[in-house]
Structure formats: C-alpha cells, structure tokens
C-alpha positions in Angstrom: 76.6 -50.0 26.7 74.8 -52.9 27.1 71.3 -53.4 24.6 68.2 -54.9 25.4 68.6 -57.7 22.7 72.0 -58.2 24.4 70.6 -58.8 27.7 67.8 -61.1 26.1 70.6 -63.4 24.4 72.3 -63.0 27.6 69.4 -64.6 29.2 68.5 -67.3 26.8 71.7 -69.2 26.7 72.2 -69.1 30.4 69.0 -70.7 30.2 70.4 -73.3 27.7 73.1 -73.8 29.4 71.3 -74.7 32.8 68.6 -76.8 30.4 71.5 -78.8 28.8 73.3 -79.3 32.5 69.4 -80.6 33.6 68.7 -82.6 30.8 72.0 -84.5 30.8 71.2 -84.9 34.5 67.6 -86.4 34.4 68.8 -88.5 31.3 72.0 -90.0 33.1 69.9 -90.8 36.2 67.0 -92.6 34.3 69.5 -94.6 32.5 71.2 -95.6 35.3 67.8 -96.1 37.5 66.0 -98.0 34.5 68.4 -99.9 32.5 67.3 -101.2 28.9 69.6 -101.6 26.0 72.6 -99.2 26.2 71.7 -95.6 26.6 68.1 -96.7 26.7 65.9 -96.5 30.4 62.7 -98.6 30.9 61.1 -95.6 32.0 62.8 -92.2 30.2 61.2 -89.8 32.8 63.7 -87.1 31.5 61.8 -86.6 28.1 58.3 -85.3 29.7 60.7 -82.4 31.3 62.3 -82.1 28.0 58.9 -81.4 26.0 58.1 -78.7 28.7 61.0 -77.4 28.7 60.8 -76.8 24.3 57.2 -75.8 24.9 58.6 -73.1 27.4 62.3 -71.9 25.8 61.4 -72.8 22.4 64.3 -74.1 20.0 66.5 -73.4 23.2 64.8 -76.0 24.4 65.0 -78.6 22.2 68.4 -78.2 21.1 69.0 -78.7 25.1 66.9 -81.7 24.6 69.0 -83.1 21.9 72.6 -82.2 23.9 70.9 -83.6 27.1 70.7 -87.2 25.8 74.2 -86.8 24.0 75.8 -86.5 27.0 73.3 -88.2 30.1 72.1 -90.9 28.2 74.4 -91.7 25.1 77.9 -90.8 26.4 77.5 -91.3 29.8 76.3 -94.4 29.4 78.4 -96.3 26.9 76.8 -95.3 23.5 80.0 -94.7 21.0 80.0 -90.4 20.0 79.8 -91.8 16.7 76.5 -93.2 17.4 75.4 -90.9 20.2 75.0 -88.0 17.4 72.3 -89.2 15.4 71.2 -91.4 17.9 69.9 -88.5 20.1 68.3 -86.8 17.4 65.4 -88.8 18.8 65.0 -86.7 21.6 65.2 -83.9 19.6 62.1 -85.0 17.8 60.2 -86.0 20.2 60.4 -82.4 21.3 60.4 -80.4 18.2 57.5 -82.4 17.2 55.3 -80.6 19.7 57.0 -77.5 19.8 56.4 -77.2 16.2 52.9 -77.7 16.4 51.6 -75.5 19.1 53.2 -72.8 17.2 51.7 -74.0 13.9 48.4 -74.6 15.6 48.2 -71.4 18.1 48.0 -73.8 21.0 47.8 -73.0 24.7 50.7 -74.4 26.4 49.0 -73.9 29.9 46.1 -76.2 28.1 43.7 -74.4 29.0 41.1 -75.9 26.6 40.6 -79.2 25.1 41.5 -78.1 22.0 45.1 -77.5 23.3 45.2 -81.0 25.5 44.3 -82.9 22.4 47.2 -81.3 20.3 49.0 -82.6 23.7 48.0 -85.8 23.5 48.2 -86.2 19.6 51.7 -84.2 18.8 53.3 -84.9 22.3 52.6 -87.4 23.5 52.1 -90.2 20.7 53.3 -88.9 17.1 56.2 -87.0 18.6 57.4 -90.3 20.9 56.6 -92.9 18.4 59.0 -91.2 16.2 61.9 -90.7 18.8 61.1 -94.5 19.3 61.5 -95.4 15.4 64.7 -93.5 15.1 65.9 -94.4 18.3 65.4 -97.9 18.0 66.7 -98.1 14.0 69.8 -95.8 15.0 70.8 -98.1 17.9 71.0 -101.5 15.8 72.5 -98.9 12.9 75.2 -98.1 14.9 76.1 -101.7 16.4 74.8 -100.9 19.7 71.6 -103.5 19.6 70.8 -106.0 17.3 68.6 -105.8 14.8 66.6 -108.6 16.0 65.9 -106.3 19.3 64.6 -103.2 17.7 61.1 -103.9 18.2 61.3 -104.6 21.7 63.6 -102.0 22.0 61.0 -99.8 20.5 57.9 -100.7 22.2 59.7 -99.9 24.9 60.7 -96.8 24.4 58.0 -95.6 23.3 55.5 -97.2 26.1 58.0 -95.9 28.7 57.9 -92.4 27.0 54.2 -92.3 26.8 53.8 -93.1 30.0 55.5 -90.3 31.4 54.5 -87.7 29.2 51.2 -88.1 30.0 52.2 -88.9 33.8 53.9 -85.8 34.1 54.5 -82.8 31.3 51.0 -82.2 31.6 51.0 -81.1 35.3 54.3 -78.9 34.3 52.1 -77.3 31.7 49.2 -76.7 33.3 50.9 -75.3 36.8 54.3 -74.1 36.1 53.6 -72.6 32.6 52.3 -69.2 34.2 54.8 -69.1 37.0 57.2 -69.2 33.5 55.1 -66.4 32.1 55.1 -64.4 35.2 58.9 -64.4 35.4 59.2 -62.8 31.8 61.3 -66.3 30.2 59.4 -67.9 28.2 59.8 -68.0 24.7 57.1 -67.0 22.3 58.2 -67.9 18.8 60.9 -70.2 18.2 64.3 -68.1 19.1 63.2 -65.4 20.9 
C-alpha cells in the first residue's frame, strides 16, 4: 500500500528529474547562443530560472541547479568532468545562496513586499552571483580551462551577464508563477520537503 510520504518523494524527484533535464537544457542553449570562455555564455539566462526554481523546490532545486550546469554547460560544452565538478558548484551557490536566505529571513517568494524584493536584490541577485562568479572564474583557470590572466574578465562577465538576467527575469517568475506553484500543491516549504 502506497503512503503519503511515498507519494510526496514520488513527486519530488520526478520534479528533479524534469528540473535537472531543464536546467541542462537552458544551460547548453545559452552556452551555445552566447559563447565566452568554455562552458561560460555572455548572457547565462539559465541561472534566473535556476534561482526560481530553488526558491520553488527547495534543495531539489538547487541540487538540479548544480547537475544542470554539469551536464548543459560544463560537459556539453567541452569543460573536462574533472573540472566540470567543482566548477559547477557555482551554480549551486548562486542558488543556495538565496534559498538559504528566504528561509533564514521568512521571506516572501511571491515578493509581495519590499522587504522580500530587497532580500531579492541583495541575496539573489548580487551576493549569491558574485560568488558563483568568484568561484567560477578561479575554478576555470584552476582547472586549465582559462588562463589566469582572463579571470577577471571572465568574471565580470559572468557576473554582469548573471545580474542582468536575474533581475531581467526571476523576478517576474516570482511574482506571477509563484502562486500558480502554490495552487498546484508543489512547492517546497522547508528545504526537503
């Protein structure tokens, strides 16, 4: 007989399983329509759908975040596995960054006030994408991938490209898909469940 808890796991990792298959998707196709430095797209428009999605499934989310850019923007597009493994941790920081806190702050994802658009703007938007830009950046000339002597512009890029499309576009996702998430019974309210 099946349980309710089994249902609910059930349901979450189909859920990661389709965010992971998205991610990869919308990471591989701004790689391949932006080109900067191996693995690296002028404009990373997969990462403001990444955020949402953490803000809306959690650590499902971001762990989808993390496998996303493994596969669509580090394998897929020449980045050694070797490499590709701590390399995309910086997408999973620049998601659990802001995941972390609108739980820690009891944020509104749907930011509903101005309270909750400035722990947007601050946690994920700029901290959580000038981080992912740091480690990206470092990781890369690390791992052989880009020289040292790029990092900075490598950086700058990433993270004006990533800032531009946060605020651009996970904002909107927030504010107008958030309840249609709610409505449908999926989102999740701590981190796992």
């Amino acid at each position: 007989m099946e349980t309710e808890a089994s249902r609910s796991l059930g349901s979450r990792l189909a859920i990661f399983v389709f965010l992971v298959l998205v991610n990869s998707l919308l990471a591989r196709f701004a790689v391949l329509a932006q080109p900067g430095a191996p693995g690296i797209a002028a404009i990373y428009f997969a990462v403001a759908f990444m955020i949402a999605f953490a803000l809306w499934f959690g650590m499902w989310g971001a762990i989808a975040a993390y496998l996303g850019c493994f596969v669509g923007a580090g394998l897929s597009s020449g980045v050694p596995a070797g490499v590709s493994l701590y390399w995309s941790l910086a997408d999973l920081w620049q998601t659990l960054i802001p995941l972390v806190a609108f739980k820690k702050l009891h944020a509104d994802i749907s930011l509903g006030q101005r309270r909750d658009v400035w722990i947007f703007f601050v946690f994920g938007c700029v901290l959580n994408n000038l981080i992912g830009a740091i480690w990206g950046a470092s990781t890369l000339a690390v791992g052989g991938v880009s020289s040292w002597n790029g990092v900075t512009g490598v950086l700058l890029s990433w993270f004006a490209g990533n800032l531009i499309v946060t605020l651009a576009i996970t904002p909107l996702l927030l504010r107008y898909v958030t309840p249609h998430i709610q409505q449908a019974g999926i989102i999740v309210r701590e981190y796992w469940s």
